[in-house]
C-alpha positions as CSV (number, residue, x, y, z in Angstrom):
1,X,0.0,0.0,0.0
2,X,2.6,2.7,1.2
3,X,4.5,1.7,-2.9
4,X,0.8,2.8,-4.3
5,X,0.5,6.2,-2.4
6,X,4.5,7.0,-3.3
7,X,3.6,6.3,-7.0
8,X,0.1,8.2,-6.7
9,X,2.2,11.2,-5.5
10,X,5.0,11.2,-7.8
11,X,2.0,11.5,-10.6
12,X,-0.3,14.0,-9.0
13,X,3.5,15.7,-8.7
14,X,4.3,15.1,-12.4
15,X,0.5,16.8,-13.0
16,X,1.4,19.9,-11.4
17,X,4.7,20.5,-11.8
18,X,5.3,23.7,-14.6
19,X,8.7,23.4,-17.1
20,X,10.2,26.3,-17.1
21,X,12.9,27.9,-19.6
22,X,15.8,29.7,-18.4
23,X,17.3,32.6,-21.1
24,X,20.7,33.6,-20.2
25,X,20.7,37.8,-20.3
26,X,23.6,39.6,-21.4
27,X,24.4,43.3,-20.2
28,X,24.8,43.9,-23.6
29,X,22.0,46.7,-23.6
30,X,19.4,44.1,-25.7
31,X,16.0,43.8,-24.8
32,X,14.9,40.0,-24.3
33,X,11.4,40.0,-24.5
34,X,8.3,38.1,-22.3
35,X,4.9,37.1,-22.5
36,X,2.0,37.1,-20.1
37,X,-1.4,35.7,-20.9
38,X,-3.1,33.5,-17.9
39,X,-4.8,31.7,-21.3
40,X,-1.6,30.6,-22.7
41,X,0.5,29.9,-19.8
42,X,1.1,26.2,-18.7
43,X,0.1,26.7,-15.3
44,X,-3.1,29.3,-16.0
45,X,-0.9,32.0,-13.6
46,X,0.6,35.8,-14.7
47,X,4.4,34.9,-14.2
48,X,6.7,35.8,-17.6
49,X,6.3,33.0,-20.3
50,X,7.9,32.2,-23.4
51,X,6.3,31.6,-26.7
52,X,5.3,27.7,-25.4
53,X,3.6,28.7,-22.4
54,X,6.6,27.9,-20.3
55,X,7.4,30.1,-17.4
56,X,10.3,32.6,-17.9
57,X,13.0,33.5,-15.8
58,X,16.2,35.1,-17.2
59,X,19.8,33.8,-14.9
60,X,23.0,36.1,-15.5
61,X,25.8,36.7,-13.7
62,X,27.4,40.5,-13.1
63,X,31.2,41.3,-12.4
64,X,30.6,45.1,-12.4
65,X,27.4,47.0,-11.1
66,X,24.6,47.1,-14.1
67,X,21.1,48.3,-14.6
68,X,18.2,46.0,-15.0
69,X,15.2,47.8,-17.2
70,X,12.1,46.6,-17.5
71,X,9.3,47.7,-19.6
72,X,5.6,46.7,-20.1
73,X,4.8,47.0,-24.1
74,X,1.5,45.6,-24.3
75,X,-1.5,47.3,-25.9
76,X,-3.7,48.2,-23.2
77,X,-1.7,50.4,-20.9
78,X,-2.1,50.0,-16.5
79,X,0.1,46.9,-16.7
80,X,2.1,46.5,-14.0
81,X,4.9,43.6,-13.0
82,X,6.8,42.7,-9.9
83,X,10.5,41.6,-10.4
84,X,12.2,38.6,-8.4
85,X,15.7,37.4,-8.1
86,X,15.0,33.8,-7.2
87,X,12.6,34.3,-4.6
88,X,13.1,37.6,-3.4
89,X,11.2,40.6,-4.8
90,X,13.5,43.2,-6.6
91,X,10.6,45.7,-6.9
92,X,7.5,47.0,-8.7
93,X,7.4,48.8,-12.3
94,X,6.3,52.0,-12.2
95,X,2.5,52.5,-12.9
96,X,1.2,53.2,-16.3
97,X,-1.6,55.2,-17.6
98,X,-4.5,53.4,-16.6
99,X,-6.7,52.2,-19.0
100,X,-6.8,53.0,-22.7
101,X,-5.7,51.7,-26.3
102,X,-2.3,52.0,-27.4
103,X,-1.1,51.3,-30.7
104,X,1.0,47.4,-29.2
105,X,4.8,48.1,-29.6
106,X,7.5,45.4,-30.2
107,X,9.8,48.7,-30.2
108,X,10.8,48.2,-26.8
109,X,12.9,51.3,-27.1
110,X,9.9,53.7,-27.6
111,X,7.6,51.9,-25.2
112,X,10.4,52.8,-22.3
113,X,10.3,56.1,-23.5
114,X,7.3,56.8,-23.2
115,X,6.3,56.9,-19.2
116,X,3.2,58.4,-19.5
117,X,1.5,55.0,-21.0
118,X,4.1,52.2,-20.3
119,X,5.2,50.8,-16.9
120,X,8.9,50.7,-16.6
121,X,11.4,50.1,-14.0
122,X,15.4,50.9,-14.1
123,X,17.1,48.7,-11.0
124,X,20.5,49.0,-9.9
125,X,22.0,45.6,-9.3
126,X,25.4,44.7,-7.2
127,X,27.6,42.4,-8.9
128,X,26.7,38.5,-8.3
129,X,24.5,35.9,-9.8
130,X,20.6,36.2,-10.6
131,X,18.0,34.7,-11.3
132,X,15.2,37.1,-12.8
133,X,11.6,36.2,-12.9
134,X,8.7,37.9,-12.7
135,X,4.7,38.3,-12.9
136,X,2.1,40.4,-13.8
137,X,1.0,42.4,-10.3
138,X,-1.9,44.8,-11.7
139,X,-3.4,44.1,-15.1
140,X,-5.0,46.0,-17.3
141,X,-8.4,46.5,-18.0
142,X,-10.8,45.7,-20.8
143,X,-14.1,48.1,-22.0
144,X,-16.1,46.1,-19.3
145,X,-13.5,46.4,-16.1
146,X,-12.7,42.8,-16.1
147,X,-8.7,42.4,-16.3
148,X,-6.9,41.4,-19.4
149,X,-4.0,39.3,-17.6
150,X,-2.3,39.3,-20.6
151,X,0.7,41.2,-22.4
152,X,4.1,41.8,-23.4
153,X,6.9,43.1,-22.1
154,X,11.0,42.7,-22.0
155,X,14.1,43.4,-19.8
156,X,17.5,44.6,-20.8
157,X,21.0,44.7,-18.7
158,X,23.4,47.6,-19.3
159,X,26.5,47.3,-17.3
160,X,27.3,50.4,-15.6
161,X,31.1,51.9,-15.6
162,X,32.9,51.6,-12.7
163,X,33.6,54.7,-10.9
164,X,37.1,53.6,-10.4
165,X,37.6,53.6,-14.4
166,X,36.4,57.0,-15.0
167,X,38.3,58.1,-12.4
168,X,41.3,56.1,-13.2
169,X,40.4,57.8,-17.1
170,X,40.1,61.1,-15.9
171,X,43.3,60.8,-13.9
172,X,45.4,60.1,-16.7
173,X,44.3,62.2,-18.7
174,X,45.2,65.3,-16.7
175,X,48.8,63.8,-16.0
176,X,48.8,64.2,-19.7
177,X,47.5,67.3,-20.1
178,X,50.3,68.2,-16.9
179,X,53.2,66.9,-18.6
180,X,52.4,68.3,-22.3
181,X,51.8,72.0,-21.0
182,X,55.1,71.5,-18.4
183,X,57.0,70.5,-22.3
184,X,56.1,73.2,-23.7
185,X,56.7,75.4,-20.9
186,X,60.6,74.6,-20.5
């Protein structure tokens, strides 16, 4: 009896259990875009998915400080997503103009431009390793005030220049500038 309840659990487990896809993100300054439709996704839920349904999560690793954006690109505007690293939240996009028909962008550029209609976030991260997720916190609406739970969206890593560099740059430069004006001064 205890073999049969083991294997009944390992199914009911094997029901329920979500594949997920992991996309490695590069501080390169791209924007890696995301679905969310609670229709479409695998589990029925409003975390990121990819194309197949799957959930989403993006894992990089930092060696210099870099800034995670985030922006929501969907038609309907009053989308708004919280951000995880692994478990722990990171944040909240900034809200969007709620309700309202906007022509839908795949110019992720534009959309993150334009704060007035689009929710966007900009979040500093340390160096170390991550583990980005996230999931739709605040929908928007349709004509009858019943929530869309669906959109897209995209995040993008630009590494940040260390102070030290510019410094070190800025240095160097002046000894430079020191030494060719003392030249042409003896």
């Amino acid at each position: 009896m205890p073999h049969k309840l083991a294997c009944l659990a390992a199914a009911c487990a094997a029901l329920f259990t979500v594949a997920t896809h992991a996309a490695p993100l590069a501080a390169d300054g791209q924007w890696n875009a995301f679905d969310v439709d609670d229709f479409s996704a695998i589990d029925h839920g409003l975390k990121w998915i990819d194309l197949d349904g799957n959930a989403l999560h993006f894992t990089f690793t930092i060696p210099t400080t870099s800034v995670l954006r985030v922006v929501d690109a969907g038609a309907y505007s009053g989308d708004r997503f919280e951000l995880f690293n692994g478990a722990k939240s990171l944040g909240v996009t900034s809200p969007g103009a709620a309700g309202g028909v906007i022509d839908p962008l795949t110019d992720f550029d534009a959309a993150f431009a334009d704060h007035a209609h689009f929710s966007y976030a900009e979040i500093v991260l340390t160096p170390g390793n991550y583990d980005l997720s996230g999931e739709l916190s605040v929908s928007a609406l349709d004509e009858f005030g019943a929530p869309l739970n669906a959109t897209v969206g995209a995040v993008s890593l630009v590494a940040v220049p260390a102070p030290a560099s510019s410094l070190l740059f800025a240095t160097a430069g002046g000894l430079l500038g020191f030494v060719a004006r003392r030249r042409r001064n003896v």
